[in-house]
Residue frames as qw, qx, qy, qz and C-alpha x, y, z in Angstrom:
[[0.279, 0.887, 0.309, -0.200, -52.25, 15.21, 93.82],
 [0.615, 0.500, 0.354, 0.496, -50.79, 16.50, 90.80],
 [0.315, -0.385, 0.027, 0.867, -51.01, 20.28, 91.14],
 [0.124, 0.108, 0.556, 0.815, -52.78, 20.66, 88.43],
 [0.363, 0.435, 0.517, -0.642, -56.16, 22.15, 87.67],
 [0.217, 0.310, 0.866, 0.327, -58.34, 20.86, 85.36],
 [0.010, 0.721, 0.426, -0.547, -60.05, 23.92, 84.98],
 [0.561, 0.362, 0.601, 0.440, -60.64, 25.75, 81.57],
 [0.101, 0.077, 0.090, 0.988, -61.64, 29.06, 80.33],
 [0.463, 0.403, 0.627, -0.479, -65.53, 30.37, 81.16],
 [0.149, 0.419, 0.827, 0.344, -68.03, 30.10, 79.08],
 [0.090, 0.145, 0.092, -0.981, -69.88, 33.09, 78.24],
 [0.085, 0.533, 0.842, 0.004, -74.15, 33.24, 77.89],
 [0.016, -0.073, 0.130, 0.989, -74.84, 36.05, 76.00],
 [0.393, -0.332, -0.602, -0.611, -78.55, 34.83, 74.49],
 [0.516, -0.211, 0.113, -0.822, -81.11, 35.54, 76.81],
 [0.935, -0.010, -0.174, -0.309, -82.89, 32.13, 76.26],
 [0.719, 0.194, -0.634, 0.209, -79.97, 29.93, 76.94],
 [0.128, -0.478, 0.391, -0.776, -79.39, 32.14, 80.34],
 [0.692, -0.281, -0.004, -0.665, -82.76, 31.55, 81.51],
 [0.916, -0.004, -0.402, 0.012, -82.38, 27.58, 80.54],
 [0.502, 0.306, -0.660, 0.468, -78.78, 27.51, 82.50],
 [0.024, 0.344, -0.482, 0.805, -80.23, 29.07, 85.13],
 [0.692, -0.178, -0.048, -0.698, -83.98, 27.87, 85.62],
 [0.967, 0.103, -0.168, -0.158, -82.88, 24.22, 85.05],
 [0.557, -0.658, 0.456, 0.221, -79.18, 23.95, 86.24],
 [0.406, -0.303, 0.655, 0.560, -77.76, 23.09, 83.07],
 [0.287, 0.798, -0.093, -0.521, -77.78, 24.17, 79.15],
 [0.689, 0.341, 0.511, 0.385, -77.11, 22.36, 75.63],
 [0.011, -0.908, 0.091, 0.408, -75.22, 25.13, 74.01],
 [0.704, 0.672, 0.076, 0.216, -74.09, 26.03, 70.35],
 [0.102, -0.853, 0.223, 0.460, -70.41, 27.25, 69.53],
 [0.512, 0.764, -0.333, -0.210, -68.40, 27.98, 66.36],
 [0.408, 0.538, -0.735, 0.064, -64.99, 26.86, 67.38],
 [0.834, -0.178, -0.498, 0.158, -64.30, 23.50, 69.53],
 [0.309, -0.767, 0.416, -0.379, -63.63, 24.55, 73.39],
 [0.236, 0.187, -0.880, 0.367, -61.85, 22.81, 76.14],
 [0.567, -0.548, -0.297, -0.538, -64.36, 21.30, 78.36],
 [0.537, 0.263, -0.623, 0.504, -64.37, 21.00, 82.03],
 [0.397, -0.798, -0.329, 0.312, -65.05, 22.70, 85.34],
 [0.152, 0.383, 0.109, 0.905, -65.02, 26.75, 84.44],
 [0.114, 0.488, 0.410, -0.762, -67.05, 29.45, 85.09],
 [0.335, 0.643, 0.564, 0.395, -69.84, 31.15, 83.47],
 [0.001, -0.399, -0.122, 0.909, -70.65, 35.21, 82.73],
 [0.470, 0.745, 0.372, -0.293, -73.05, 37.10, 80.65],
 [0.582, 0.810, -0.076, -0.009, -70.68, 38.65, 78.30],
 [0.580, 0.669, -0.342, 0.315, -67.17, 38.85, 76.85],
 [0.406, 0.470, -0.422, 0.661, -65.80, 40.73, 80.00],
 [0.573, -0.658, -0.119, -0.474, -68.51, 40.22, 82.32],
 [0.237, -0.635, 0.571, -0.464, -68.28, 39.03, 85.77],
 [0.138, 0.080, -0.982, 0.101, -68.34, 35.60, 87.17],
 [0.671, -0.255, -0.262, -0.645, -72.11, 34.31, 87.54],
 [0.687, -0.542, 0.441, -0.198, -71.07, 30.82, 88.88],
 [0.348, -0.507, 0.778, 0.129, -69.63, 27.65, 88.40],
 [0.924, 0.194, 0.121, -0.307, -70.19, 25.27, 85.94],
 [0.586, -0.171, 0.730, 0.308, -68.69, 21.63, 84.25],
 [0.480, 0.612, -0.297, -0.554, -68.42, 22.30, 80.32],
 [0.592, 0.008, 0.806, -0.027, -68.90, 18.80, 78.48],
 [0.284, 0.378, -0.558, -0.682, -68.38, 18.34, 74.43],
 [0.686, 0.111, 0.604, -0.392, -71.11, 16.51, 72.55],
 [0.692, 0.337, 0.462, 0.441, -70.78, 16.65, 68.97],
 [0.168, 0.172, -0.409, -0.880, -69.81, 18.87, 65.90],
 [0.431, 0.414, 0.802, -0.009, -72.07, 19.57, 64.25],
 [0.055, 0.280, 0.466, 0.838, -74.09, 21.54, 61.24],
 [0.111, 0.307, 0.596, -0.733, -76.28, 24.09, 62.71],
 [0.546, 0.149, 0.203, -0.799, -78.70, 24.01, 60.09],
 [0.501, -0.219, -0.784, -0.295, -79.70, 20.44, 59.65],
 [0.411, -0.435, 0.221, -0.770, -82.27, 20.39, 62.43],
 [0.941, -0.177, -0.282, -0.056, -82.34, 16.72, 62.73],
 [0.723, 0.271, -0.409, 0.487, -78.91, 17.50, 64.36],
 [0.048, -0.343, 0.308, -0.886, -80.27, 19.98, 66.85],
 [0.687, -0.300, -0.541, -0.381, -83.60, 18.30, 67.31],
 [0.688, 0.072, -0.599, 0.404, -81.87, 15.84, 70.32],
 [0.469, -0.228, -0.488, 0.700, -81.05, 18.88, 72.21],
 [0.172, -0.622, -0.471, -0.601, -84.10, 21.18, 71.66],
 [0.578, -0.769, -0.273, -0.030, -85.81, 21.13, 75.30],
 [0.636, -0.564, 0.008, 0.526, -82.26, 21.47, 77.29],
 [0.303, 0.373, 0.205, 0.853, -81.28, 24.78, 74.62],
 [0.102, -0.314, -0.462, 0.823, -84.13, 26.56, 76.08],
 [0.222, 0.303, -0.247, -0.893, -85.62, 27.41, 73.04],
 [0.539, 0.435, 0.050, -0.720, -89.14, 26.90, 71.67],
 [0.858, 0.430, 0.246, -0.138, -88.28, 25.34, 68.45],
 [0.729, -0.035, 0.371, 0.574, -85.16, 24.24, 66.49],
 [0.300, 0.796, 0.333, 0.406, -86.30, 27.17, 64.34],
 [0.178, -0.951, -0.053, -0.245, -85.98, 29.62, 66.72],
 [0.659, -0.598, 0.299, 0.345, -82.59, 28.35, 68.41],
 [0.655, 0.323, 0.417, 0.541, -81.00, 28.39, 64.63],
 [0.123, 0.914, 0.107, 0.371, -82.24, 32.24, 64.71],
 [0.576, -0.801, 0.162, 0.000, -80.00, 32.63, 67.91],
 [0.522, -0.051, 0.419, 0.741, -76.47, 30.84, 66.31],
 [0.451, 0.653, 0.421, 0.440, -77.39, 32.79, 63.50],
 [0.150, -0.957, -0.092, -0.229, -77.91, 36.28, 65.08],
 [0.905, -0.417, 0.018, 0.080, -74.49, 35.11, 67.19],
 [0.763, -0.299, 0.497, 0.285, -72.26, 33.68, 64.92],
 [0.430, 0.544, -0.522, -0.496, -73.43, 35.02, 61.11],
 [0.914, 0.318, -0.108, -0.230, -73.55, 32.18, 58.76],
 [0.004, 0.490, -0.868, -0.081, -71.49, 29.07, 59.08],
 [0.804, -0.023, -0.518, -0.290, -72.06, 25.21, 58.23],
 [0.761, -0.076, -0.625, 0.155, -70.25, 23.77, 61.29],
 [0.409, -0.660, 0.427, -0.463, -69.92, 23.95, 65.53],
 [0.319, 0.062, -0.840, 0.434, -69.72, 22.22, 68.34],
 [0.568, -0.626, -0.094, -0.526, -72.72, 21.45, 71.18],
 [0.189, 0.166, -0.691, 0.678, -71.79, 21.82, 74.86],
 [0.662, -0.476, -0.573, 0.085, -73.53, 20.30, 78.16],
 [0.043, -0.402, 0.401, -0.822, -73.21, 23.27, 80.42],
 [0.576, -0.555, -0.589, -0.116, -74.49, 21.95, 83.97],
 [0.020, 0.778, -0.240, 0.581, -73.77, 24.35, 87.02],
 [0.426, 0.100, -0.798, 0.414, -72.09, 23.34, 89.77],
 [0.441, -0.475, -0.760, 0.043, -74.56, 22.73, 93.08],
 [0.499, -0.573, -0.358, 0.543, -72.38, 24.73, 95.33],
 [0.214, 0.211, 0.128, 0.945, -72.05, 28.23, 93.32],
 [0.067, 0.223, 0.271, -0.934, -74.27, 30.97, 93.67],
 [0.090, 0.097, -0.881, -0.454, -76.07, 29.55, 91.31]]
């Protein structure tokens, strides 16, 4: 054993809907702006919140949040309704931008979770 941890920075779930998804379903397809580290982190509700539980953060693609053939894929596991309505959510987020990044947030078994 190395010493190291492979552990990253958390991951914060501010949108209501995504919450719900992470939580109801154990794991969350999830917009962000800039390109994170993925891994085994934690999650919280906000900026400075507290630890919620564990989870394994897992990069899928860049992408352009508004072609919707590029969200489409990961519709059901966002939480949200319609591509329509998860675009209002980056949007309300992030403000206007052409490119991100979607993340596989699944929570670890053994957290509080």
């Amino acid at each position: 054993m190395s010493g190291q941890s492979n552990h990253v920075g958390p991951i914060v779930f501010a949108d209501e809907t995504a919450r719900a998804q992470l939580l109801e379903h154990g794991e969350c397809v999830t917009f962000r702006v800039d390109d994170r580290t993925a891994g085994e982190t934690w999650w919280r509700e906000s900026r400075l919140g507290e630890k919620e539980g564990d989870c394994l953060v897992a990069h899928i693609d860049a992408v352009d949040p508004a072609d919707e053939s590029a969200l489409e894929p990961y519709r059901e596991l966002s939480g949200f309704a319609t591509v329509g309505d998860w675009q209002a959510a980056i949007a309300e987020l992030n403000g206007a931008m052409d490119s991100g990044h979607l993340y596989r947030v699944t929570v670890d078994g053994d957290s509080d979770v």
